[in-house]
C-alpha positions as CSV (number, residue, x, y, z in Angstrom):
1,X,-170.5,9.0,140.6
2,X,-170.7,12.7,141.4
3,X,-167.0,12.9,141.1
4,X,-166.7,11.8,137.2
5,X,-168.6,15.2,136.5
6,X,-166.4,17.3,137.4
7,X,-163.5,15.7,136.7
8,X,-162.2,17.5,133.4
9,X,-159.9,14.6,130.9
10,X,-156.7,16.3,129.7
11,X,-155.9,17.1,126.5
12,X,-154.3,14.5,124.5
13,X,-150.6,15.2,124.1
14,X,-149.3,14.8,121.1
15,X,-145.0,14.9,120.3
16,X,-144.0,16.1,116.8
17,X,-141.2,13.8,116.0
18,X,-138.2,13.6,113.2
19,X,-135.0,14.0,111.7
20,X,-133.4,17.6,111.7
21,X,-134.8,19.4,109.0
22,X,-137.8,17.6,107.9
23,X,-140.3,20.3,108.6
24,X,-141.3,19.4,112.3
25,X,-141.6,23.0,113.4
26,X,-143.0,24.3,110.6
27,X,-146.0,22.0,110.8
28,X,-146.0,22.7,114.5
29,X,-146.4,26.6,113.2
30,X,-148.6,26.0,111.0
31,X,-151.0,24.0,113.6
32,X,-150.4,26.5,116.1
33,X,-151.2,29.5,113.9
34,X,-154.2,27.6,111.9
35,X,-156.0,27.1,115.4
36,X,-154.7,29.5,117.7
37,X,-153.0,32.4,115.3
38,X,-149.4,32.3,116.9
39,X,-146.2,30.6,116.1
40,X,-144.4,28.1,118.2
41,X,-140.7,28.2,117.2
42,X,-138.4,29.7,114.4
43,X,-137.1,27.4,111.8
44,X,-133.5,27.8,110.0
45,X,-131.8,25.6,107.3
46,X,-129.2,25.0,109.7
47,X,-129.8,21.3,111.5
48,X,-130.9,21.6,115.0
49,X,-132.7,25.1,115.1
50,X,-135.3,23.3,117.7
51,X,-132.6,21.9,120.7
52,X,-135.1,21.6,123.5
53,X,-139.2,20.5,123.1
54,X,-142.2,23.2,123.4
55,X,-145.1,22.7,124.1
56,X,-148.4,24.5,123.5
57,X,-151.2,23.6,125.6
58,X,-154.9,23.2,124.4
59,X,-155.2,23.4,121.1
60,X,-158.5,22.3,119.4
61,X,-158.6,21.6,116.3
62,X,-162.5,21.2,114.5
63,X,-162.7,18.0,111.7
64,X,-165.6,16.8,110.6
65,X,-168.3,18.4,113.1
66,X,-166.0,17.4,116.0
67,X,-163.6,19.4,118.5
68,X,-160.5,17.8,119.5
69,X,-158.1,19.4,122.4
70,X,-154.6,18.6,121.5
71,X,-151.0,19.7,123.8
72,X,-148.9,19.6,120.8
73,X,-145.1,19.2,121.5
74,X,-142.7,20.1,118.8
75,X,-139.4,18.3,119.3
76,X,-135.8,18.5,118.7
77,X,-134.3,16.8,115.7
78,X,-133.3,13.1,116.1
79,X,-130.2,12.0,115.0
80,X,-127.8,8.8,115.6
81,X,-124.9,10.9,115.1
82,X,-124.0,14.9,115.7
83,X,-121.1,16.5,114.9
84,X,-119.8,20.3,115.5
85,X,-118.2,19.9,111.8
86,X,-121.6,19.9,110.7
87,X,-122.9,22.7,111.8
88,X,-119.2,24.8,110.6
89,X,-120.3,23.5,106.7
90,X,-123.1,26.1,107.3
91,X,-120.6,29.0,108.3
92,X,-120.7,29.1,111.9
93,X,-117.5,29.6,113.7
94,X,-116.5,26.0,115.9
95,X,-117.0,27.8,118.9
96,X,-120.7,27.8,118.0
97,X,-120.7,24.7,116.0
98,X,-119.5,22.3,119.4
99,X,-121.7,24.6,121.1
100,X,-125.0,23.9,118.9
101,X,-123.9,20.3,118.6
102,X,-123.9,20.2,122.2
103,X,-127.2,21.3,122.8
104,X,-128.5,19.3,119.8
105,X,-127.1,16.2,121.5
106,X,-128.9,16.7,124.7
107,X,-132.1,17.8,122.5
108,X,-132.2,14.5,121.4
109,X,-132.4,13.3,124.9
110,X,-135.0,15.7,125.9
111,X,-137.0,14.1,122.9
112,X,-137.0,10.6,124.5
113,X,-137.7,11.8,127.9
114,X,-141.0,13.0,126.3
115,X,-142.3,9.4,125.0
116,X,-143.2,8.5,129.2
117,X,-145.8,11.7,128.5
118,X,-147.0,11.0,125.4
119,X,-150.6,9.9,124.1
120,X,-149.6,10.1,120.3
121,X,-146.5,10.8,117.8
122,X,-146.8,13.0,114.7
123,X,-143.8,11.4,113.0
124,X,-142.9,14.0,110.4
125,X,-140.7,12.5,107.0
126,X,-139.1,14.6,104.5
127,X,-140.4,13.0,101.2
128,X,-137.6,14.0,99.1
129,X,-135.2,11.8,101.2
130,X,-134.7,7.7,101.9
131,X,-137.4,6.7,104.2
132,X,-134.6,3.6,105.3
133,X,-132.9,5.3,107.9
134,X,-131.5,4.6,111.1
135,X,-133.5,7.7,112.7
136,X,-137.2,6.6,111.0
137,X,-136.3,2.7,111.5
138,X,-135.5,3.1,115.4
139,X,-138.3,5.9,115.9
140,X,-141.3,3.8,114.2
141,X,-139.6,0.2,116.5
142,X,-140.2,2.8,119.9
143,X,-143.2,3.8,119.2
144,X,-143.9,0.1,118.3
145,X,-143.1,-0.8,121.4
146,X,-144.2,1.7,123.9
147,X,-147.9,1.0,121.7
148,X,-148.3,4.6,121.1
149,X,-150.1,5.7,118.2
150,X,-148.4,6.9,115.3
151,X,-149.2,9.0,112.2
152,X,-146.6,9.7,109.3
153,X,-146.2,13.1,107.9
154,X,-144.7,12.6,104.6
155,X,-144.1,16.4,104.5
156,X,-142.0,18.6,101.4
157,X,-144.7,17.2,99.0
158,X,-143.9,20.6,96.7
159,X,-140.7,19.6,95.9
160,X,-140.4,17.9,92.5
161,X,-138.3,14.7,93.7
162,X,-141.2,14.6,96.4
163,X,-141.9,10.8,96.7
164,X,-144.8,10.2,99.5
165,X,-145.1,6.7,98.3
166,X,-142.2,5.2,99.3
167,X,-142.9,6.2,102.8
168,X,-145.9,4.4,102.6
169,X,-144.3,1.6,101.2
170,X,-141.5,1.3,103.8
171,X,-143.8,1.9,106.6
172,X,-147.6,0.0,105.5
173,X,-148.2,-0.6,109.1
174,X,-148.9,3.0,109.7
175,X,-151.4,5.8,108.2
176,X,-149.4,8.3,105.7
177,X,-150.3,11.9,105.1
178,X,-148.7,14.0,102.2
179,X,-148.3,17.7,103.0
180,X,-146.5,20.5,102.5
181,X,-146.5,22.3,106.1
182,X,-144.8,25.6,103.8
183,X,-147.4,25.6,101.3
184,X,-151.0,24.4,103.3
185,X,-151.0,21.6,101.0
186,X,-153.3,19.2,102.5
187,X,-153.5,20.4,105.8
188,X,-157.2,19.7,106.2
189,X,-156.8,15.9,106.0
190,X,-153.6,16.5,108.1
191,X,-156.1,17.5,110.5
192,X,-158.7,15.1,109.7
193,X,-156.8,12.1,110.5
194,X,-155.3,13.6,113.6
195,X,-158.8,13.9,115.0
196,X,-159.5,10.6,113.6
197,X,-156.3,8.8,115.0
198,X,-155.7,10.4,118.4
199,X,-159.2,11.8,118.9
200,X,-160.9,8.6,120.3
């Protein structure tokens, strides 16, 4: 029908998802500034730097001869629990602290919101840490069930107690990349399996 050729598809939308610190924004930089040369968001060893999503629109990545258009959305932190005392540890006064713990809270609300507009879910793992959490666990059994496709990032693969394969082992139902998003370490077959698994 004359219509279908003009009719331009989206591009497919793609959410960056995760515990606080386990590298989601600076694999959403490193995307961003791979295929586009910009950054998205800053990053901070404090919990909760990123406290609403972003989004970047059109990005196409090349992999393998082929061009995929991504919207990549980069998250706040998940958590089951946030609390100002927290974010004091790290020498903010409690003004701040109940302030930032505030904003992380509703954060984690404006990351569920996201899933309704959703085609796919980076879900970004710091390998150093206990895949068995209450974050991964409830994260991986939404996804499940909203049937949205899902690729791990085991990220912090530099770090010597770096343990990628227990994330695969707690999670077989799922492909597994090992990165470092600070150190480019396997980046290219970051992007090769996006292409692959969100790119049909």
């Amino acid at each position: 029908m004359w219509f279908k050729r003009f009719f331009k598809k989206r591009s497919t939308r793609i959410g960056i998802y995760g515990p606080p610190n386990a590298g989601k924004t600076t694999l959403a930089n490193r995307i961003i500034k791979d295929w586009s040369g910009e950054a998205m968001g800053s990053t901070s060893e404090i919990p909760h730097e990123t406290r609403r999503a972003k989004r970047r629109e059109g990005v196409t990545i090349t992999s393998n001869g082929s061009a995929v258009t991504f919207d990549i959305v980069d998250t706040p932190g998940l958590a089951t629990k946030i609390d100002f005392h927290d974010f004091m540890s790290f020498g903010l006064e409690e003004e701040e602290a109940k302030r930032r713990a505030k904003e992380a809270t509703e954060g984690v609300i404006d990351a569920i919101k996201w899933l309704e507009d959703l085609d796919g879910i980076l879900l970004v793992m710091d390998s150093t840490d206990d895949p068995f959490t209450q974050v991964n666990v409830t994260v991986i059994g939404n996804m499940e069930a909203r049937r949205l496709p899902l690729l791990i990032v085991a990220n912090k693969i530099d770090l010597p107690d770096s343990a990628p394969a227990r994330i695969h082992s707690a999670f077989p139902q799922h492909p597994m990349v090992p990165i470092s998003a600070l150190e480019n370490t396997n980046i290219d077959k970051l992007y090769n399996a996006m292409a692959d698994h969100f790119g049909g």
